[in-house]
C-alpha positions as CSV (number, residue, x, y, z in Angstrom):
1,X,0.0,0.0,0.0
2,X,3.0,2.2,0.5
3,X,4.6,1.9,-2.8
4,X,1.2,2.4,-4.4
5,X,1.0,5.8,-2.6
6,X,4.4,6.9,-3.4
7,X,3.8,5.8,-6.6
8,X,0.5,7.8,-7.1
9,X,2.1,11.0,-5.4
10,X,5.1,10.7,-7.7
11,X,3.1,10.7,-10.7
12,X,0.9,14.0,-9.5
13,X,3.5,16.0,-9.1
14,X,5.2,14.6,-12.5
15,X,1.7,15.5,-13.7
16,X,1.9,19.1,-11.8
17,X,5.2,20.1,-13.2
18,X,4.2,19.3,-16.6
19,X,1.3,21.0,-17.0
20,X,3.4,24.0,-15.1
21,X,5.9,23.9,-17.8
22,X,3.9,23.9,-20.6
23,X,2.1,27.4,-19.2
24,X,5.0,29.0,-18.7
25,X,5.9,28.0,-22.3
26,X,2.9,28.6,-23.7
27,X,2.4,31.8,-22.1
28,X,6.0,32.9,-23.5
29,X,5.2,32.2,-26.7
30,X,1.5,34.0,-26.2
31,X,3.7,37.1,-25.7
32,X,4.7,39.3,-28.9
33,X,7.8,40.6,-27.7
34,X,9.5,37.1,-26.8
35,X,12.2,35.5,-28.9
36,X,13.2,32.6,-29.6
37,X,16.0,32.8,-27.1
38,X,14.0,34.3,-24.6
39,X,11.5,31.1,-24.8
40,X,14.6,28.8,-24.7
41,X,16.0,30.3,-21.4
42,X,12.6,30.1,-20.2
43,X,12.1,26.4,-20.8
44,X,15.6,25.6,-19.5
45,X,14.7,26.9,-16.1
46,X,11.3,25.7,-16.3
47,X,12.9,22.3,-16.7
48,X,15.4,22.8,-13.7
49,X,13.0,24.2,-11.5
50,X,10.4,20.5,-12.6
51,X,13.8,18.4,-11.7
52,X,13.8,20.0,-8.1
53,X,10.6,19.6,-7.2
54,X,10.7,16.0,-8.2
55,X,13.5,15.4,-6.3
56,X,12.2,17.6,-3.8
57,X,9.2,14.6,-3.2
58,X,11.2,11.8,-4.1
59,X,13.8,13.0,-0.7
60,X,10.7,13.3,1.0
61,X,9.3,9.8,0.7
């Protein structure tokens, strides 16, 4: 029953981080004055930020 829950939480906050990521990304491309590079550096922190929060929960359980 443990492992089920840890594996449910895991896959919530994979689920989270995702859909976090693709607002941020969507919303910089939404935005007139972004460039390419500008959208780039924004998903490359994006993705960093999504990699510490799920290690964040996975040191947690």
């Amino acid at each position: 029953m443990n492992k089920k829950t840890m594996n449910i939480t895991k896959t919530v906050g994979t689920i989270m981080a995702v859909g976090g990521a693709a607002a941020m990304i969507g919303s910089a491309m939404m935005n007139n004055n972004s460039t390419k590079k500008q959208i780039k550096k924004t998903a490359n922190k994006t993705m960093k930020t999504i990699n510490n929060v799920l290690d964040s929960i996975q040191g947690m359980m």
